[in-house]
Each structure stands twice: as C-alpha cells, then as structure tokens.
N, C-alpha and C positions, 0 to 999 in steps of 0.2 A: 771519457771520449776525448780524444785528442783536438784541440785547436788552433787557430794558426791567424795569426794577424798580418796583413800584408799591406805596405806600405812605402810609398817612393816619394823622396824629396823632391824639392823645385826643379832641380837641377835636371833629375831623370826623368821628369814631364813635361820637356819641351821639346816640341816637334818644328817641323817649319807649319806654315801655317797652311801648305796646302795639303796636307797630310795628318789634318787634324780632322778633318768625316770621317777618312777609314780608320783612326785612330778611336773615334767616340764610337764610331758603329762594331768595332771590337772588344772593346768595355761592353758594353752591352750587350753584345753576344754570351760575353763569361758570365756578367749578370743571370742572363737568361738562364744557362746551363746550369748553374749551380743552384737558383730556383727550383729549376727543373726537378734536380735529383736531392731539394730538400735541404742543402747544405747553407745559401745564404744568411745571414743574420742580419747585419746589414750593413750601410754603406754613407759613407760620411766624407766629408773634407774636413778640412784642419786648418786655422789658417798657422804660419808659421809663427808669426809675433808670442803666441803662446806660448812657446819652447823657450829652455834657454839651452843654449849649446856651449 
C-alpha cells in the first residue's frame, strides 16, 4: 500500500490572523474526509527545535 506523509514548515503556516477559523475549519474538513473513507493514520505537530537543518 502506498503512503504518503504530508508536512509544511513554519513558514507556509502562517496566515494573518483573521483567517485562521476558515483556515482550522479546513484542516478539519480534510480530517474528516480522510476518516471518512478510512485513510487517516494520524496527526501530529512537530515542534521545530527537533530538526537540524
């Protein structure tokens, strides 16, 4: 079975901030959806200090 990890840095997770409901009520939509049809595994943060780059 194919799988696929998906993942975005700091940088391409900031919004302004009034644009942060419809942004979390869209995460959670995909959430939902991927539940739905059995594919979720799960879901996590990271924080960055862990990494070395």
């Amino acid at each position: 079975m194919t799988q696929y990890s998906i993942s975005f840095d700091d940088v391409a997770m900031t919004f302004p901030e009034e644009e942060l409901p419809d942004v979390a009520e869209a995460a959670r939509e995909v959430v939902r959806e991927a539940k739905d049809v059995g594919v979720w595994v799960f879901g996590a943060g990271l924080k960055s200090h862990l990494f070395t780059y």
